[in-house]
C-alpha positions in Angstrom: 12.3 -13.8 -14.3 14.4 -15.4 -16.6 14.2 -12.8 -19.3 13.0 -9.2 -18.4 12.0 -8.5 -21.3 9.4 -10.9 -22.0 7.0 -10.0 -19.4 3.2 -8.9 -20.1 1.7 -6.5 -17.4 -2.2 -8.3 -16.5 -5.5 -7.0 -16.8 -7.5 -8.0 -14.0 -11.2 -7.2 -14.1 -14.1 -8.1 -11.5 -17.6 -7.2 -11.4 -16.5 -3.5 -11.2 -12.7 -2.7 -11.2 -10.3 -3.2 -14.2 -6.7 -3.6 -12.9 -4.5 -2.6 -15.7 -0.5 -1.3 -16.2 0.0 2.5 -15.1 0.6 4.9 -18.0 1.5 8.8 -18.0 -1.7 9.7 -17.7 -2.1 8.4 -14.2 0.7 10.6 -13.1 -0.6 14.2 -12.0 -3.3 12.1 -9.7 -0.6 9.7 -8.3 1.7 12.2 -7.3 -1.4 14.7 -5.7 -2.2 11.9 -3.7 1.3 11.0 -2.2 1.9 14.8 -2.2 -1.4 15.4 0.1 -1.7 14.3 4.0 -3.4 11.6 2.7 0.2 9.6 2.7 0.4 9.9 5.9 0.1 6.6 6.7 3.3 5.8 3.7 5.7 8.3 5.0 4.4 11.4 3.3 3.6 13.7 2.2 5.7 13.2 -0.3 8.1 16.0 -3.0 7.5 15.6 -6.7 10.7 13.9 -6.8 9.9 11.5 -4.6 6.3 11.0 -5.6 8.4 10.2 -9.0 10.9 7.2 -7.8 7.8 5.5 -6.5 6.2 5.8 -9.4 8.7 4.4 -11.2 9.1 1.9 -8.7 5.5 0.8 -9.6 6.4 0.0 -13.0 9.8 -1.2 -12.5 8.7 -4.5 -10.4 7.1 -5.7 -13.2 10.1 -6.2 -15.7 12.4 -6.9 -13.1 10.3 -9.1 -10.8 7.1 -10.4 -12.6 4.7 -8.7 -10.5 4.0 -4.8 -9.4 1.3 -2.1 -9.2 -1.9 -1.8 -11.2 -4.1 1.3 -11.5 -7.9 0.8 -10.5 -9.9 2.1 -13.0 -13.8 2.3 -12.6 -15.9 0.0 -15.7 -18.4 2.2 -15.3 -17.0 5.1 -16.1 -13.2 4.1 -16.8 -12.3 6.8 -14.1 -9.0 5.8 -12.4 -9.8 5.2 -8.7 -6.3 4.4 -6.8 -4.1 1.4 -7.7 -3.1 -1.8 -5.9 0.0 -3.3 -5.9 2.0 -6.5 -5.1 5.7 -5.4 -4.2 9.0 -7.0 -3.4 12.6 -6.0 -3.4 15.1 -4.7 -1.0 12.6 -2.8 0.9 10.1 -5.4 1.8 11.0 -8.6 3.7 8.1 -10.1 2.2 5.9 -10.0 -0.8 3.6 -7.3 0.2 0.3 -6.3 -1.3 -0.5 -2.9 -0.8 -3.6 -0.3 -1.8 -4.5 3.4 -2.0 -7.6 4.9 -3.3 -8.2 8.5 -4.5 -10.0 10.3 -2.1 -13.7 10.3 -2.7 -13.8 6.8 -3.1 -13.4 5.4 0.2 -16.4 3.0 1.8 -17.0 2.0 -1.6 -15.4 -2.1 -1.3 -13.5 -1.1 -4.1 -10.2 -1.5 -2.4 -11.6 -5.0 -1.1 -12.5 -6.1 -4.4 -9.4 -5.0 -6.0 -7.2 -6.4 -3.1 -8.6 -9.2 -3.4 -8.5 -9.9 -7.2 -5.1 -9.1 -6.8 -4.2 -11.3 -4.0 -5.6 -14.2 -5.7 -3.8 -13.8 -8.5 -0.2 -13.5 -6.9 -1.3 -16.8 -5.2 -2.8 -18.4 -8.3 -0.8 -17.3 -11.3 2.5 -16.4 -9.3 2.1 -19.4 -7.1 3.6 -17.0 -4.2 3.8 -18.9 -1.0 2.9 -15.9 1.9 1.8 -12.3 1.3 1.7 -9.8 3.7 -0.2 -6.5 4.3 2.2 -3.7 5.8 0.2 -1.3 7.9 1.3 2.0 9.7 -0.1 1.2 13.1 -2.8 3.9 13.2 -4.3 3.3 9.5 -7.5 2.1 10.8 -8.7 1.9 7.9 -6.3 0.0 5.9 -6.2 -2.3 9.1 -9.6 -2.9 8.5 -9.3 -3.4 5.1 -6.8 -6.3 5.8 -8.5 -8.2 8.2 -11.8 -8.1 5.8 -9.7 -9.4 3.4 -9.1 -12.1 5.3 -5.1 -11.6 7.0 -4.3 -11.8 10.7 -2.0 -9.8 12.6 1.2 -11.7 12.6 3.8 -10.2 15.2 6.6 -12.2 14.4 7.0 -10.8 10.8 10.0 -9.0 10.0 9.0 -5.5 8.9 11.3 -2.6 7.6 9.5 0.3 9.2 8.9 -0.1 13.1 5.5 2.0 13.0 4.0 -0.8 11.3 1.9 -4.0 12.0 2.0 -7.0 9.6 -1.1 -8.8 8.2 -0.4 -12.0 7.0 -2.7 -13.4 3.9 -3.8 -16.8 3.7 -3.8 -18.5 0.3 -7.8 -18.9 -0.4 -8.8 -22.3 -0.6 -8.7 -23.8 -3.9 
């Protein structure tokens, strides 16, 4: 970006998601998720401080790159589910789009629909060129979730942590 300051953070909405900015409040569930063995699968479980730099992380993409993590909030109730995210920077080779979800809410398609709103827009209003998925090997479910959502396993693909398998997103057609 040419100015980091004049960025706006997007609301995304589908049929039942709103994708919006994270805020303070979504802090004591963010960092009991990535505290609990539920970050397994994303090097965890993770100490406050740590929980804390990727929180911060989170937000930081957006002034700095254009693009970053966005909280899943239920319409129906406004109850914030996980949070999706497209990241970049020294740790990922690639644009990567990522996803958690609060437990309870799994089998849901929220993370589908959410993914997917969010891929689409890094392709349509980012006009990225390749986005990847980066998997830990034995998240079945996240594998899953990729290849629902469309991405095939693409060997090749530089990754920075050797436990994991890369998806690779195709741009949907226009």
């Amino acid at each position: 970006m040419s100015d980091p300051l004049s960025f706006a953070i997007p609301v995304i909405e589908t049929d039942r998601l709103r994708l919006r900015a994270p805020t303070m409040a979504d802090w004591p569930r963010y960092a009991a998720f990535l505290a609990s063995d539920r970050a397994v699968h994303m090097g965890g479980p993770f100490a406050e401080a740590a929980a804390w730099g990727m929180f911060c992380h989170d937000v930081a993409q957006w002034p700095l790159m254009g693009h970053g993590s966005l909280m899943i909030d239920n319409r129906a109730d406004g109850l914030s589910i996980g949070q999706v995210g497209i990241n970049a920077g020294p740790l990922f080779p690639e644009h990567e789009l990522g996803w958690l979800l609060y437990p309870g809410f799994e089998g849901h398609g929220y993370a589908f629909e959410a993914a997917a709103a969010l891929r689409d827009w890094g392709f349509g209003v980012l006009g990225l060129k390749t986005l990847v998925s980066y998997v830990h090997q034995n998240n079945t479910p996240s594998r899953r979730l990729a290849e629902r959502l469309g991405a095939g396993l693409d060997e090749t693909a530089e990754r920075h942590d050797p436990a994991d398998v890369v998806y690779r997103h195709a741009k949907a057609p226009a």
